[in-house]
C-alpha positions in Angstrom: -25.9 -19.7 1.1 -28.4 -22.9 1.3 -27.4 -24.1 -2.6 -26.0 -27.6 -2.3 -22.3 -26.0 -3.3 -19.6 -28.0 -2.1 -15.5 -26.7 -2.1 -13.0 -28.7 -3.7 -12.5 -32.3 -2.2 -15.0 -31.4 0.7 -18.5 -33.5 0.7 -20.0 -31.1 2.8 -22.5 -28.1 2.1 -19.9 -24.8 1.7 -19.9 -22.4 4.7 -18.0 -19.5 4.0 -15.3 -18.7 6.5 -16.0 -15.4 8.6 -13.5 -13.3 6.4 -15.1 -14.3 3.3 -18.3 -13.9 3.7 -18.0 -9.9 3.7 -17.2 -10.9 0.1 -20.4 -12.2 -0.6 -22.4 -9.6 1.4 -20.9 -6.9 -0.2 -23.1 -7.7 -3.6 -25.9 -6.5 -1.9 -24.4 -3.1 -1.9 -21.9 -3.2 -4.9 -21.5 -4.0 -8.0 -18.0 -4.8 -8.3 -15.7 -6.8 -5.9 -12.4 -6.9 -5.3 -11.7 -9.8 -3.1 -7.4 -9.2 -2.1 -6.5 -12.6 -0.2 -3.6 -13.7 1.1 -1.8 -16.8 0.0 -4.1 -20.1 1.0 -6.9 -17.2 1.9 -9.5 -19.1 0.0 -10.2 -16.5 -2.7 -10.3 -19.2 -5.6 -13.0 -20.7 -3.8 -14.5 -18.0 -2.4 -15.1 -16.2 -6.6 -15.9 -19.9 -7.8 -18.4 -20.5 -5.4 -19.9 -17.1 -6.2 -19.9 -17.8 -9.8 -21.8 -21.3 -9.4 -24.2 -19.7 -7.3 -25.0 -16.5 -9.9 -25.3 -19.2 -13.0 -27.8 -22.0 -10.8 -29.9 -19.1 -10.0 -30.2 -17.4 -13.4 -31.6 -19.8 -15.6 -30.3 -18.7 -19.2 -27.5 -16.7 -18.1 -24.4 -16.2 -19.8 -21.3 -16.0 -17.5 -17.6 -15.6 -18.0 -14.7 -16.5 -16.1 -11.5 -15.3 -17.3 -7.6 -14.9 -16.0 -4.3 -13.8 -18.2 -3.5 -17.3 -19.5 -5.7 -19.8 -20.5 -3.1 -22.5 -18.6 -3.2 -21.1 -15.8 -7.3 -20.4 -15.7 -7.8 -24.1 -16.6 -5.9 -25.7 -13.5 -7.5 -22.7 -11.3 -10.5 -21.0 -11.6 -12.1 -23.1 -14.2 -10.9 -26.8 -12.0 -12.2 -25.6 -9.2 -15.7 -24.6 -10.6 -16.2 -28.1 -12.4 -15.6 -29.4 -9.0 -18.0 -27.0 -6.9 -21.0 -27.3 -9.6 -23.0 -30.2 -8.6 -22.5 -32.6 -11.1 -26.1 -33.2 -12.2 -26.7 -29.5 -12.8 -24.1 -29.8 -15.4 -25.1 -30.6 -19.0 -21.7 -30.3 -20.9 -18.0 -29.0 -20.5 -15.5 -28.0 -23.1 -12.1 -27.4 -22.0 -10.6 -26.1 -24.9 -8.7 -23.1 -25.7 -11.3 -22.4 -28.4 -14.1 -23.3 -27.0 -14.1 -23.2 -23.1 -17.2 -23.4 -21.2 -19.6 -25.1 -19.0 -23.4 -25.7 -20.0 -25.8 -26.1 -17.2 -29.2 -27.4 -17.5 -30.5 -24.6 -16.6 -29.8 -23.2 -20.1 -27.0 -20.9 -18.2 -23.7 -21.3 -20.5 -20.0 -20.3 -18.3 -17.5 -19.6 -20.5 -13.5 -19.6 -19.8 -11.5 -16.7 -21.4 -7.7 -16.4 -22.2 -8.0 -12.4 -21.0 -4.4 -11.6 -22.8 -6.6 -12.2 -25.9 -9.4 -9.7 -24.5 -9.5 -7.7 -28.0 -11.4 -10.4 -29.8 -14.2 -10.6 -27.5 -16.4 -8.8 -29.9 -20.0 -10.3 -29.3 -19.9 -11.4 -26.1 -22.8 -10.3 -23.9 -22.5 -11.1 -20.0 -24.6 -10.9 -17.2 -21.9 -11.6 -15.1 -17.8 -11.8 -14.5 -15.1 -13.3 -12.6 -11.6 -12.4 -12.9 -9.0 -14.4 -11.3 -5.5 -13.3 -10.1 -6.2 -10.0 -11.8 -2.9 -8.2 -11.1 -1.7 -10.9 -13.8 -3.6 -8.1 -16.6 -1.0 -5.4 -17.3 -3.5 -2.5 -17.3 -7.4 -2.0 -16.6 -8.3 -2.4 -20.5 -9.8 -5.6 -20.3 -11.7 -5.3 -16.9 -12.8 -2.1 -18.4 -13.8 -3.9 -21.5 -15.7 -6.5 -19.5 -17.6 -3.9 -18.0 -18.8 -2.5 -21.1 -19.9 -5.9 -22.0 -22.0 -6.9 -18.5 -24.8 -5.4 -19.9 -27.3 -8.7 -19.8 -30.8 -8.4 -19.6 -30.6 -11.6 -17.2 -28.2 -10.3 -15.0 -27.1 -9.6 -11.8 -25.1 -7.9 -13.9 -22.0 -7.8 -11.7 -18.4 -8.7 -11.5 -15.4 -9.7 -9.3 -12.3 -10.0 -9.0 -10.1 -12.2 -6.9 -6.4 -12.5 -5.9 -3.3 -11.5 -4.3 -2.7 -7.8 -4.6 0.1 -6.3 -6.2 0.9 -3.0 -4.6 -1.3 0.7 -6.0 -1.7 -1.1 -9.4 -4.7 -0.5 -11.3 -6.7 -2.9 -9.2 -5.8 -0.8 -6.3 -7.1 2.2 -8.2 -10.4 1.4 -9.2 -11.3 -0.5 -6.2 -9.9 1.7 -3.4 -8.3 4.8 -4.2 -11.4 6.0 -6.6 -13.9 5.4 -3.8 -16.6 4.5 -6.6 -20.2 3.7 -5.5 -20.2 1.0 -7.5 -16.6 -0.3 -6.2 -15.4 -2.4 -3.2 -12.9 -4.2 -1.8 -12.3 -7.0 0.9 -8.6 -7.8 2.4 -8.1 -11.3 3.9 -4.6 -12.8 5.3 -4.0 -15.7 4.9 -4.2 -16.8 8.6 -8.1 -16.5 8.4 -8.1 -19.7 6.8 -9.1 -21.9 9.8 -8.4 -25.2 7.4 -4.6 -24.3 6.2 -2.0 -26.9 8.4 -1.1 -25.2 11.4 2.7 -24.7 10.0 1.6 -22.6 6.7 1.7 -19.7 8.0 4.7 -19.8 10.2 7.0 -22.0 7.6 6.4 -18.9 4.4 7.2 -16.1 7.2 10.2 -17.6 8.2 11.1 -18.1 4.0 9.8 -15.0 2.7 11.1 -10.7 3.3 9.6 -8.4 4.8 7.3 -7.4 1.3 6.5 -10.2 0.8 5.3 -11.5 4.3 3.3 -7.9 3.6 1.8 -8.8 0.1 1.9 -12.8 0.4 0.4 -13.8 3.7 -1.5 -10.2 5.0 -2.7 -9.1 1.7 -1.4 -5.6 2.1 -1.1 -3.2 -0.9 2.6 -3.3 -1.2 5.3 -4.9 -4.1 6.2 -7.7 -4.0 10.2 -6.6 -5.3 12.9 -4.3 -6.4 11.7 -2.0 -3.3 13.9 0.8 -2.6 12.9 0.7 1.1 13.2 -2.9 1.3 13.6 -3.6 5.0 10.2 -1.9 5.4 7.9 -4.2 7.5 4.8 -2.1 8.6 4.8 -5.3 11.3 7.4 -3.5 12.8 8.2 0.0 11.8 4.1 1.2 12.4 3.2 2.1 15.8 0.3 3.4 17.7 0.0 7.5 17.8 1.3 8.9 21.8 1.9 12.6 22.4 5.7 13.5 21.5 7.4 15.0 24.8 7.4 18.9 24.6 11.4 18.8 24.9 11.9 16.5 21.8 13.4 18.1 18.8 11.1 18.5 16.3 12.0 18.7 12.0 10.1 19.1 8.7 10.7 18.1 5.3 8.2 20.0 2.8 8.0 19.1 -1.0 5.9 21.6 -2.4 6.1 20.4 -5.9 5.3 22.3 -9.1 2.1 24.1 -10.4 -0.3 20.8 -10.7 2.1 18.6 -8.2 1.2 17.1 -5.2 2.8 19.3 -2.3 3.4 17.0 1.0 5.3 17.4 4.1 6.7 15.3 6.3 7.0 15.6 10.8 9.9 14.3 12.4 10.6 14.2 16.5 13.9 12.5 17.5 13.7 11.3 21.3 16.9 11.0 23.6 18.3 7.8 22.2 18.2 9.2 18.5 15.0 7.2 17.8 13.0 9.0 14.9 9.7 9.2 15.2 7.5 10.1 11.8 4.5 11.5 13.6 2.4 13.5 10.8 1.8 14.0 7.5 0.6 16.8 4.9 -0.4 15.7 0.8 -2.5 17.8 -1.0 -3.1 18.5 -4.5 -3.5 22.0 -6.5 -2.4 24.2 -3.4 -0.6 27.4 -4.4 3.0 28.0 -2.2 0.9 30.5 0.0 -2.1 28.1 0.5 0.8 25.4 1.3 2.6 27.4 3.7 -0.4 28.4 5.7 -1.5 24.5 5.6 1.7 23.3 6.9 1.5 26.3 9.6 -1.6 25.5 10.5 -0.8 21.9 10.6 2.3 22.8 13.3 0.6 25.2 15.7 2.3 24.9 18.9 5.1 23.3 18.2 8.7 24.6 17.4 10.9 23.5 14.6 14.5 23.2 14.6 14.6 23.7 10.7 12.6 22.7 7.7 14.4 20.8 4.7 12.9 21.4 1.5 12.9 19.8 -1.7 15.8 22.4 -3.6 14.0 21.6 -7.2 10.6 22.8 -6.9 11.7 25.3 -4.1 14.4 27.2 -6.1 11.7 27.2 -9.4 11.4 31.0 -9.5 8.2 32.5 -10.8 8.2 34.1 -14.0 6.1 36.7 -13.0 7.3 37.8 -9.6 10.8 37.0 -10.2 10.4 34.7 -6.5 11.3 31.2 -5.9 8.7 28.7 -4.2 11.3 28.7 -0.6 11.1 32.9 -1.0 7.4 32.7 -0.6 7.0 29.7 1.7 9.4 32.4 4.1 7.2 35.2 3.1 4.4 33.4 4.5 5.7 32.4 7.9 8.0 29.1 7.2 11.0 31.0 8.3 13.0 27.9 9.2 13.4 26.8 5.9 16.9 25.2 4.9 17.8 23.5 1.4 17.5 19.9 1.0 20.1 17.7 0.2 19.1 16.4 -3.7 21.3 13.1 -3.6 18.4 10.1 -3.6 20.4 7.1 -3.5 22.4 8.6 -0.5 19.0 9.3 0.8 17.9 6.0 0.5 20.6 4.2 1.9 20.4 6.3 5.0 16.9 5.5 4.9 17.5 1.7 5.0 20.1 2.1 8.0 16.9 3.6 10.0 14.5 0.7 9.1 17.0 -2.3 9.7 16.4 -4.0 12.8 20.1 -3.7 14.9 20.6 -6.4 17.3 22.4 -4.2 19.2 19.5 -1.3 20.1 17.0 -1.3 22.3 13.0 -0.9 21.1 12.1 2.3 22.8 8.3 1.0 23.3 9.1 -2.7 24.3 12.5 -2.3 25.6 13.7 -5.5 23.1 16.8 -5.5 22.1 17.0 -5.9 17.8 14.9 -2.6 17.3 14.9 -0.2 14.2 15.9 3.0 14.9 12.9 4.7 13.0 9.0 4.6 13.4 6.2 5.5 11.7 2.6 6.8 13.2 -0.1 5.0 11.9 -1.6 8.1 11.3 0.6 8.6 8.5 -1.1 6.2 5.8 0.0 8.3 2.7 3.6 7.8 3.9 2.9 3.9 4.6 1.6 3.3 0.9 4.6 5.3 -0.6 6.8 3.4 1.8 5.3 0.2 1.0 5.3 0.5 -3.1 8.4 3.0 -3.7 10.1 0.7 -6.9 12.7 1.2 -9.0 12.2 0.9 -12.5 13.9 -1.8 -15.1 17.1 -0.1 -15.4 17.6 0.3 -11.6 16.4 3.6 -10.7 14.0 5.1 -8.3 10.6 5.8 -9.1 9.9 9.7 -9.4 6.3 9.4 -9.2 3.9 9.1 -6.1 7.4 9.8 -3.9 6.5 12.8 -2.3 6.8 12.3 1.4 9.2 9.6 0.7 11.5 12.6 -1.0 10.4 14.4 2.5 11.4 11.5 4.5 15.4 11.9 2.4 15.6 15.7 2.9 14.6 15.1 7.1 17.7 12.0 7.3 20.1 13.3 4.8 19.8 17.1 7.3 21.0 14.5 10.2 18.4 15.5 13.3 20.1 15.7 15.9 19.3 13.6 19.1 17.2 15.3 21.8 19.8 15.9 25.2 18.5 14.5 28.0 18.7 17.8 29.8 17.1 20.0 26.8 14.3 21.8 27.4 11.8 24.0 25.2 11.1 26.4 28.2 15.2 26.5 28.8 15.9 29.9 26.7 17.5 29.6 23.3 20.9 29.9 24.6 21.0 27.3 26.7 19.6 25.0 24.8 22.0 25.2 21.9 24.6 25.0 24.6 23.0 21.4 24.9 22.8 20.8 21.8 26.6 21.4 20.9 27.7 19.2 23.8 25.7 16.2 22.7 27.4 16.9 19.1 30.7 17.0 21.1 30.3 14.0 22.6 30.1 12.2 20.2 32.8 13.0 18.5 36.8 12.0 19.7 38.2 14.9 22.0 41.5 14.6 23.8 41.5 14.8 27.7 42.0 18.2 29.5 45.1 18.4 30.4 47.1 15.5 28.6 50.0 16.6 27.0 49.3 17.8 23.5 
């Protein structure tokens, strides 16, 4: 990083901060780069500085730097890279919408694309990309596209993209989820930015929710709106694993989803305060009901179960063959707990929302704060995080139905209403007594008259 590049309004040499220069090192492994910033992260700088670098150093070159809308890329992207290009390494500049590039004397030629136009880049050749704010592009067509069309005999042949992240889009897809050995990714909150005025930070968390504080300023992979679960803050509902006492109660919600679907289940421990605690997590893909059943078994030696909910529409599918339902062969199998979930979403995720909103009133069972949420989840439980954290409705209102599965878990466990752990309950106390617990901490909350008053 010895080129005499300079960032925007600075005089001096460009350093990159700590959390960027991963972004630059990863090139020596990668291919493809996905540099997820938070607001003020310096990502803009970061993929300009990368781009002026790539074209100084391959003479000949040609380049591209693109983003949705060529209004936006010009007072962006392409600004910032006339400023960071020393000026007597430039030969020309064309800013218009036609015609957008910069010529180096180098003979290396950086042209600007208007990427909602994408189709009509039919000749183009690169040897290198830079896409910027690419959750602005609807689908992965035109990245996909570009990729086809990195094939320069120049090269490095690579490309990047940089920007705030919009949740398990595409980006998130090819990047992460895939796991390609071509593919990486970087995340870098905004508070890594040593430069940013000391009051950026706190003055947008004080303005902004919970999602987007999570998407905004950490660069999380969460929406930015129209959450179902919108008090969600993994800031405060995502704690640290620690052994669930022996004497809690203990619930499971199982989904176990249709011939190619996703089957996931969900563990629930309630402590003596009616604190729920989301402790572990099963998702797999192309299990049969016996292989699910002998997962989620396996998953639970040693611990007892006051009941499992399941989902009623994939487990009351009967098999044409055997005449059985998915909950008949779950019970088969050794789930003998198994009760019918209660179907009603939107109850499910109002209930849910109760849980997750902070009450003045309650005491943080971990910090003993008042202003606590009344459910946690383990940060072993990622899968349930990302649903948690991207679970939208769609334009008319209604909840997603896809990439839900623990989160329909999560409804069956609060719409069965756990019941809060008695102080005096025991798992070594027989069955008997327990229950007799059990039915005096339901009493007790209810209104009984006083023995002996006259009736």
């Amino acid at each position: 990083m010895n080129a005499r590049i300079c960032a925007p309004g600075d005089k001096q040499l460009y350093r990159p901060e700590p959390k960027q220069k991963p972004f630059f090192d990863a090139f020596k492994q990668y291919r493809y780069v996905w540099f997820a910033g938070g607001q003020g992260a310096g990502k803009t700088v970061a993929g300009a500085v990368k781009m002026a670098l790539t074209a100084l150093s391959r003479p000949g070159g040609r380049f591209l730097v693109g983003r949705w809308s060529y209004k936006e890329l010009l007072t962006t992207a392409w600004d910032a890279l006339k400023r960071i290009i020393p000026r007597e390494a430039i030969l020309g500049v064309t800013d218009s919408p036609q015609n957008m590039s910069i010529v180096l004397r180098n003979g290396a030629v950086i042209y600007g694309w208007n990427l909602s136009n994408w189709q009509n880049m039919t000749s183009l050749e690169t040897d290198a990309w830079w896409i910027e704010e690419g959750h602005e592009l609807p689908s992965n067509e035109a990245i996909l596209h570009l990729t086809a069309r990195n094939r320069g005999k120049i090269g490095p042949r690579q490309g990047w993209v940089t920007g705030t992240p919009n949740g398990f889009d595409w980006e998130y897809d090819l990047f992460v989820r895939r796991g390609l050995p071509t593919h990486t990714y970087i995340q870098v909150p905004s508070s890594a930015n040593r430069h940013l005025p000391p009051d950026y930070v706190p003055g947008l968390q004080a303005l902004y929710t919970p999602e987007m504080r999570a998407r905004f300023l950490r660069a999380e992979f969460t929406h930015g709106g129209g959450l179902c679960l919108h008090p969600w803050d993994p800031d405060l509902h995502v704690i640290d694993p620690f052994p669930i006492p022996d004497h809690w109660f203990r619930y499971r919600g199982l989904d176990p989803g249709y011939s190619a679907d996703e089957a996931a289940c969900l563990w629930m421990a309630v402590d003596t305060e009616g604190n729920q605690f989301l402790y572990d997590e099963y998702y797999q893909q192309g299990r049969i009901v016996r292989e699910i059943a002998q997962d989620v078994l396996r998953q639970s030696r040693g611990q007892f179960f006051e009941w499992t909910r399941y989902d009623p529409l994939s487990g009351n599918q009967r098999n044409d063959q055997t005449g059985k339902t998915q909950a008949e062969v779950l019970k088969a199998h050794g789930l003998e707990d198994l009760l019918q979930g209660d179907p009603r979403v939107e109850q499910g995720i109002v209930e849910i929302n109760e849980l997750l909103r902070p009450d003045p009133n309650h005491i943080h069972p971990l910090t003993g704060k008042p202003g606590s949420p009344r459910t946690f989840v383990f940060s072993n439980c990622a899968r349930l995080q990302e649903e948690a954290g991207s679970w939208k409705r769609d334009k008319r209102g209604r909840p997603g139905d896809r990439k839900d599965h623990l989160c329909a878990c999560w409804r069956y466990l609060v719409l069965g209403h756990p019941m809060t752990t008695h102080p005096r309950a025991s798992r070594h106390a027989p069955e008997a007594v327990r229950q007799f617990w059990q039915s005096i901490g339901r009493e007790a909350t209810e209104e009984m008259p006083v023995i002996g008053a006259a009736a």
